[in-house]
N, C-alpha and C positions, 0 to 999 in steps of 0.2 A: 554627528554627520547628518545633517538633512537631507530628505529625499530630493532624489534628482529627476528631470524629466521625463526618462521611463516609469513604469510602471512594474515597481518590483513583486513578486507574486513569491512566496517560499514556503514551498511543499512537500510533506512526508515521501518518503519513496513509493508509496503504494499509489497515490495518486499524480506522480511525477511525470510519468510516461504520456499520460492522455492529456495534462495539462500543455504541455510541450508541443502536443501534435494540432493543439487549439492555438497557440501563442499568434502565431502569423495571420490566422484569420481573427483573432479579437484585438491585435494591432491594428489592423487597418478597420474595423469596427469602430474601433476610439480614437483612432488618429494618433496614438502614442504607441511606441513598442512595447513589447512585454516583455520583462526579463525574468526567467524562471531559474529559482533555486533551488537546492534539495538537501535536506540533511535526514539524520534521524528524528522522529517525532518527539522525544525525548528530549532530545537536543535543543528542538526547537523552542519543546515548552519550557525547560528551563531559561532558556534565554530570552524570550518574553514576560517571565515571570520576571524579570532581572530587570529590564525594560530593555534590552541591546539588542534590539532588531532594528536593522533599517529597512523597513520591507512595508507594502501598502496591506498586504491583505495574506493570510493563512491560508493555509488547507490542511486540516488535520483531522484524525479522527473525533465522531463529535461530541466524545467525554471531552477532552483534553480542549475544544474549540468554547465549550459551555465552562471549563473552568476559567478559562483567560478571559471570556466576555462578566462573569462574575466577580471575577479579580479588578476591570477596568483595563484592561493592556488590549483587548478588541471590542469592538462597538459591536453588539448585535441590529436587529435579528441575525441569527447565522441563516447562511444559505445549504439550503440540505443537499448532499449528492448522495451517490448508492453507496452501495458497500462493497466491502471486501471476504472473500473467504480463503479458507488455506487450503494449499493443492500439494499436491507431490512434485516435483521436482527430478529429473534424468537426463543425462547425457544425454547429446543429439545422437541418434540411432540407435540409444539403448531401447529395449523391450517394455511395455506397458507396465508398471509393477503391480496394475491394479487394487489401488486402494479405497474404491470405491466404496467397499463395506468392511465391516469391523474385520470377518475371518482374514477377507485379503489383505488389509492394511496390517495385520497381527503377519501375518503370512509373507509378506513384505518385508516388514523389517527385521524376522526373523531371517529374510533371505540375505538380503543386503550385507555386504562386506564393509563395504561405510553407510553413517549416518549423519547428515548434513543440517543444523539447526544453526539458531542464531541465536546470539543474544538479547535479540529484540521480543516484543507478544507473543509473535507466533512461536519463536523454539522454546520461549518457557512453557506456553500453552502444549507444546510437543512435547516436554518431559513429562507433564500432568496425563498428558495420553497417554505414555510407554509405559508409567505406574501404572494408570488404568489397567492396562492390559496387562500387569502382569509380568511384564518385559524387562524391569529396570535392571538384574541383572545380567541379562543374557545382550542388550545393548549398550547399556554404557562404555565400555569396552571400546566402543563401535563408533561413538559420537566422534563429530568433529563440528566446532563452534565458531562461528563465524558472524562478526558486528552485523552485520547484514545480510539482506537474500542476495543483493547484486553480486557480495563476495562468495557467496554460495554457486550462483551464474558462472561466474569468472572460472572458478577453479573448474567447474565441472565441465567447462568448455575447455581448460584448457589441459587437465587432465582425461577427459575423452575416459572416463572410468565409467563401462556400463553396470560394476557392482555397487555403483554408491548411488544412494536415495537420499535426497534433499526434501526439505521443504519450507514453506514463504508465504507470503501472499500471492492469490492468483494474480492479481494485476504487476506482479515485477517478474512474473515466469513466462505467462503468456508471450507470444510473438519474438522473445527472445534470440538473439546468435545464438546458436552452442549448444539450445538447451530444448528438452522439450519437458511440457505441459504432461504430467502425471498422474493426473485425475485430480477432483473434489475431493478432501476425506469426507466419509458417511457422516451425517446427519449427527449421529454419535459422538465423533469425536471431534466437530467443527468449530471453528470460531469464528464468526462474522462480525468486521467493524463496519460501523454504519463512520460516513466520513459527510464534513464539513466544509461553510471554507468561511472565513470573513475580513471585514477590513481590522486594520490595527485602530487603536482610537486616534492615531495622531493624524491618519487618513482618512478618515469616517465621511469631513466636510469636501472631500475630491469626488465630485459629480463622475469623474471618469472611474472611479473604482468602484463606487455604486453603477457603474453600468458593466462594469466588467464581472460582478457578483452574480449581477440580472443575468447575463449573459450564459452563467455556467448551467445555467437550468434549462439553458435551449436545447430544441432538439438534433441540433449540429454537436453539443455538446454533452450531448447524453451518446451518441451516437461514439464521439472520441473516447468516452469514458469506456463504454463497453467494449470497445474493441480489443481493449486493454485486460478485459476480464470483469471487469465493474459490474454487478449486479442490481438491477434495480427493482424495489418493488411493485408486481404486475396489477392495475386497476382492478376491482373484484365486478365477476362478469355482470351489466345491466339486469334489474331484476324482472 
């Protein structure tokens, strides 16, 4: 299938939310629409790697964005966004679970009645925690696993269960229905992806997707990212 006169953009969940809140301002920037899609990041690299994307340009994390410009399935340079970190996850009106340091996060998920991960980075990276800490028997028990954070969102919104503790990336929890924002885990136990975005190689020569790459590194577009939870790194102060 060949591309068609929008302008197809297909993005991880983690950067899906801010891309989305961009789309109507960098349409009328190009003069073509933006059409935003979303899958697992997984998902997406296999199916690039396969070559079965019809899509102009990625967003991914930027292991996965530097292996596809290596492979030939996307054109570099890539264009650099912030990153992502993993937060806690709660029902709307549940209590803080404060995971902000190790005692509390240990303390936390000893408390918690459920445990909300995923099958994605971050809930494998959460089982590598709950060993860490010491935990893997007293929560396993407890776990409930879920393809994704939004399926994590969903349920906890719509079970309204202030004993279960989720967690994701900050940017699909942040601003949320349903759900509120958990804290940062500690320093200790974090994982931060630094994320990506670029054209596919069969788009490279569309002058309009080179300006829509340009485009994500604006400060209108650092501004959408962050709102999301997006973290960027801060300039080191003039000497």
């Amino acid at each position: 299938m060949g591309l068609s006169a929008p302008i197809h953009v297909l993005s991880a969940g983690s950067t899906v939310r801010g891309l989305r809140a961009l789309a109507p301002a960098l349409g009328d920037l190009i003069g073509r629409p933006i059409v935003v899609a979303t899958d697992h990041g997984h998902n997406i690299l296999a199916a690039a790697r396969a070559g079965g994307l019809d899509a102009h340009a990625l967003l991914l994390p930027r292991d996965m964005i530097e292996e596809l410009i290596a492979a030939g399935a996307l054109a570099g340079p890539r264009t650099e966004l912030g990153a992502v970190a993993t937060s806690a996850v709660v029902a709307r009106g549940a209590a803080a679970p404060g995971v902000e340091t190790m005692e509390g996060l240990r303390a936390a998920l000893l408390r918690a009645r459920r445990v909300l991960i995923t099958t994605a980075p971050s809930g494998v990276h959460m089982t590598v925690v709950i060993g860490a800490l010491g935990l893997r028997g007293e929560v396993e028990g407890k776990l409930m696993r879920f393809d994704k954070s939004s399926d994590i969102n969903a349920w906890l919104a719509r079970e309204g269960d202030a004993d279960a503790l989720g967690f994701g990336p900050t940017t699909e929890i942040v601003g949320v229905d349903g759900v509120t924002h958990g804290g940062l885990l500690p320093n200790e136990a974090q994982m931060v992806l630094p994320y990506a975005a670029a054209a596919t190689a069969q788009a490279f020569g569309d002058p309009d997707v080179r300006t829509l790459l340009a485009a994500l590194t604006s400060a209108d577009a650092r501004a959408a990212f962050e709102a999301t939870g997006m973290t960027y790194a801060r300039p080191s102060p003039a000497a």
